[in-house]
C-alpha positions in Angstrom: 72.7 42.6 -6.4 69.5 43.6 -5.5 67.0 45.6 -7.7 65.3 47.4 -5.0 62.8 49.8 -8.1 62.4 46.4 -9.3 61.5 44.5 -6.5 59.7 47.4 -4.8 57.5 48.0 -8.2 57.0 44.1 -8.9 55.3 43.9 -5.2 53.2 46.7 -5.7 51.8 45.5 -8.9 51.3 42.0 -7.7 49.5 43.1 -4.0 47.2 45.2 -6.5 46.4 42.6 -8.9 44.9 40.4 -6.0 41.9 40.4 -4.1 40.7 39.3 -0.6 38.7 36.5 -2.2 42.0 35.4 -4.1 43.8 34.5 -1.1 40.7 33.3 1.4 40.2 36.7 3.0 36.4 37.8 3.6 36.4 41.0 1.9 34.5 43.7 4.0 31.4 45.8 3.4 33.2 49.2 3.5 36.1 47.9 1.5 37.9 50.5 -0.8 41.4 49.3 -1.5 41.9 47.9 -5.1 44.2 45.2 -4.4 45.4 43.7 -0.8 46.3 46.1 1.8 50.0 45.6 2.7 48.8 44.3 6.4 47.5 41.6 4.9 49.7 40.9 2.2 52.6 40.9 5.5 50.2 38.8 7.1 50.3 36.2 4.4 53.9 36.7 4.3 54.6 35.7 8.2 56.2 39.3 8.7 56.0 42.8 10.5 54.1 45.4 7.9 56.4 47.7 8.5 59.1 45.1 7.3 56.8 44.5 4.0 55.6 48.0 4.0 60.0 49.1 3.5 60.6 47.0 0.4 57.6 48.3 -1.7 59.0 51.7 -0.5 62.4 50.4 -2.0 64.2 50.5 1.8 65.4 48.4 4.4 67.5 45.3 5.0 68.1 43.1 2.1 65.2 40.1 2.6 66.6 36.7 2.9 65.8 33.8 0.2 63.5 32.7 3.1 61.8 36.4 3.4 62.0 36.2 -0.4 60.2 32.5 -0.5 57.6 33.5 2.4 57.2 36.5 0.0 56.6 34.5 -3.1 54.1 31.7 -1.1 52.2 34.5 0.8 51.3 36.6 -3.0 50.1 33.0 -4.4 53.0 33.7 -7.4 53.5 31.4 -10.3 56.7 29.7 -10.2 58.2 32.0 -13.0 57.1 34.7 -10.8 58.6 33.8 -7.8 62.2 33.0 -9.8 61.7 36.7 -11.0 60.9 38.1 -7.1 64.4 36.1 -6.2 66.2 37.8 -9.1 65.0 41.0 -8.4 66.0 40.2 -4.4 69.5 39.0 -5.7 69.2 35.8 -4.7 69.3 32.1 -7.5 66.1 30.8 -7.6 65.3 27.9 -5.8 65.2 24.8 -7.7 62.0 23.4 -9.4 60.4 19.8 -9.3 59.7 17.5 -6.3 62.1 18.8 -4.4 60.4 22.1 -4.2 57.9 23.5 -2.0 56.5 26.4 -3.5 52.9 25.6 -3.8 51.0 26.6 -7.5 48.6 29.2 -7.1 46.0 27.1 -8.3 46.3 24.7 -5.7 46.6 27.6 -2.9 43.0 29.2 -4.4 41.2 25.6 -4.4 42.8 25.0 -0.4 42.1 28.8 0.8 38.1 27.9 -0.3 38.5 24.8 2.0 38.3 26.7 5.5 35.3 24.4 6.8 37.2 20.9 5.7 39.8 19.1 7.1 42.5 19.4 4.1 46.5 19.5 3.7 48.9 20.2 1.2 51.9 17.5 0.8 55.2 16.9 -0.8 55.8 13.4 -2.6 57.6 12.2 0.9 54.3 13.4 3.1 56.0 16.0 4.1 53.0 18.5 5.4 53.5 22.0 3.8 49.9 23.5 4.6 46.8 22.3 7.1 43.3 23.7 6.8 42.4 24.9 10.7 39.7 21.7 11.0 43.3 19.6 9.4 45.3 20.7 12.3 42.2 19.7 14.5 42.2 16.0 13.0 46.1 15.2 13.4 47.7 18.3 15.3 49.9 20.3 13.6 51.9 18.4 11.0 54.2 21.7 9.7 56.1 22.0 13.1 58.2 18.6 12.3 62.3 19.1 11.1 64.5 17.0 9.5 63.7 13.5 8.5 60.8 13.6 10.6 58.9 16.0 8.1 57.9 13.1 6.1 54.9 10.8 7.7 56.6 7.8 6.4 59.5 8.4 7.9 57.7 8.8 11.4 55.2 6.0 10.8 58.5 4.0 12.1 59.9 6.1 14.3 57.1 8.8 16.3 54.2 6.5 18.1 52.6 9.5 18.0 51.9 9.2 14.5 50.9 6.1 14.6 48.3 6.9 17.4 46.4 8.9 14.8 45.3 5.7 12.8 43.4 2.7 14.0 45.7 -0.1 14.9 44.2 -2.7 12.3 45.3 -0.7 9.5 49.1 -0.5 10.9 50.2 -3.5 9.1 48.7 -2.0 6.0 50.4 1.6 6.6 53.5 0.2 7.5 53.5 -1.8 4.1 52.4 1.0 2.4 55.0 3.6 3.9 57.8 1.4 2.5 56.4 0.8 -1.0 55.8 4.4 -1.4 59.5 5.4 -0.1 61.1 2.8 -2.4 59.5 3.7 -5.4 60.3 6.9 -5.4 64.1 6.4 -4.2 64.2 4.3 -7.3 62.9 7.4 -9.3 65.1 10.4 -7.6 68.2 8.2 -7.3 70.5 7.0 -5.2 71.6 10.8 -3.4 67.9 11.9 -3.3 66.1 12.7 0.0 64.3 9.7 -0.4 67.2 7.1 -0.9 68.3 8.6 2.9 65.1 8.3 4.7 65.4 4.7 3.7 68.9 4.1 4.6 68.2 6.2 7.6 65.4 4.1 8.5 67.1 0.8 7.3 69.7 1.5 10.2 67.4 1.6 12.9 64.5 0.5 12.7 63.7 -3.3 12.2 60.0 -3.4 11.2 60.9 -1.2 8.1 63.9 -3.5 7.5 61.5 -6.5 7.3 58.6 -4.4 5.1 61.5 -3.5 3.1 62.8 -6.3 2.1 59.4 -7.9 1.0 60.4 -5.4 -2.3 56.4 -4.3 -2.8 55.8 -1.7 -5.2 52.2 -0.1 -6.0 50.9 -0.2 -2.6 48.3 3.1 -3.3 46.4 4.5 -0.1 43.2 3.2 0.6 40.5 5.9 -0.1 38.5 5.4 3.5 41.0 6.3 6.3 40.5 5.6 9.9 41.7 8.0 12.1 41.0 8.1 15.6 41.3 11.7 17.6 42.2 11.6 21.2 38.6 13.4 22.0 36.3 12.0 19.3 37.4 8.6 18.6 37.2 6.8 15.5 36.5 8.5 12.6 36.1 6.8 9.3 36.9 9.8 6.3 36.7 9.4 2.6 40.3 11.3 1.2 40.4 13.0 -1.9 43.4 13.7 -3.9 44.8 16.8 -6.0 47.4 16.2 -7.6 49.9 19.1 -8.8 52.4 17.2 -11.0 54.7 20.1 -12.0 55.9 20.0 -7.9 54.5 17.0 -6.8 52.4 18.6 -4.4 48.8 16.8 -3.0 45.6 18.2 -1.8 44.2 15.6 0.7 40.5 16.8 1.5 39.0 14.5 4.5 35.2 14.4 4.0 32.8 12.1 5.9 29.4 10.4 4.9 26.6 12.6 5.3 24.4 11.5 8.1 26.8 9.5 9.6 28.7 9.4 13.1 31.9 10.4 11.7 29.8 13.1 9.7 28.6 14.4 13.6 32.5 14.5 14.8 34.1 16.4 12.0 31.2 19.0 12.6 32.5 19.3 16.6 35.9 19.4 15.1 35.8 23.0 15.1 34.6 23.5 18.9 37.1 20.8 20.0 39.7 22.5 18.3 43.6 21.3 17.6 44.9 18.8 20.0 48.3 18.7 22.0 48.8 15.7 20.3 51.6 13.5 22.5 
């Protein structure tokens, strides 16, 4: 049952506690508000203020666990906060680990400062949870996929579109490493995780995975210089650094090219080129 004096105090107190800085807002010169004003808070939240604005004033339609999650995400809450928020919604909380995808509010502070850099935030199976405005830019939009196809390695073998993104001499490497990242961690989850069925899936229908697959590599680690190649710019040759959130399995990727170089030149029209229709 839902504690709406609960639930309606709990988001008042957390909306005060944060600041525009805390959640990549540029706070304003005549600002006066304590906290978050609730526009931006509903902002954050991917919903109407006046939706947001009913709950603090304990009314309205009982949220969702998705209202509740896009709730929980959009206040940068600790995962023992967020359990609390669904409690207080009468909903379960949503299980932890690598099946998750509540991102730690750590990570969301160091990504929010990140506006000028391509960056994204990813599950364990690639699957793209956040993109930086200059990361949708370099790939296209990586959060719209569904399904099996959220995870890159699962379209590495199936979406030509994907591999369109990356210079043809490192497919054989990609493809190689897809499959030894996808087995290793089916071996971890088990046999009836999400990874053991992107393989079978993939072992059904598609023969080049088959024949990477059955080669049995483990430790295959991606290569720290990418090369993408953007249907406007070209090639692009990125250095890609990793944040690693082991709690939910969650990684930063930050793209950053060589000073004074000619990928260094693209990345900065990046932002006047802007995201691609990619396919």
């Amino acid at each position: 049952m839902i504690d709406r004096t609960g639930l309606a105090e709990f988001l008042r107190r957390r909306r005060a506690s944060l600041q525009p800085e805390d959640v990549g807002l540029t706070r304003g010169p005549r600002r006066r508000t304590g906290g978050l004003r609730r526009e931006e808070v509903a902002a954050l939240c991917h919903m109407s203020t006046d939706y947001y604005a009913r709950l603090e004033r304990e009314r309205g339609p009982h949220p969702s666990e998705s209202m509740i999650a896009s709730i929980a995400q959009g206040l940068h809450l600790s995962l023992d906060e967020r359990d609390h928020l669904f409690r207080l919604a009468g909903h379960r909380p949503p299980v932890r680990g690598p099946v998750g995808e509540h991102i730690s509010p750590g990570m969301l502070r160091v990504f929010d400062r990140l506006g000028d850099t391509p960056a994204e935030i990813v599950t364990e199976l690639g699957e793209t949870l956040r993109q930086t405005p200059l990361g949708v830019a370099l790939t296209g939009d990586m959060t719209v996929h569904t399904g099996p196809s959220r995870s890159i390695g699962y379209r590495w073998f199936t979406d030509p579109v994907t591999r369109a993104l990356y210079a043809p001499e490192e497919h054989p490497f990609l493809s190689r490493m897809f499959a030894s990242g996808l087995r290793e961690i089916a071996t971890l989850r088990g046999s009836g995780s999400r990874a053991a069925h992107l393989a079978d899936l993939l072992l059904a229908g598609n023969e080049e995975f088959r024949a990477v697959w059955d080669e049995h590599e483990v430790g295959i680690r991606p290569r720290e210089v990418k090369h993408f190649v953007h249907p406007e710019l070209g090639a692009l040759e990125l250095h890609c650094q990793t944040l690693l959130d082991p709690h939910q399995s969650h990684s930063l990727l930050v793209y950053t090219a060589r000073p004074g170089s000619e990928s260094h030149e693209k990345l900065e029209l990046l932002s006047v080129v802007g995201a691609q229709p990619l396919g």
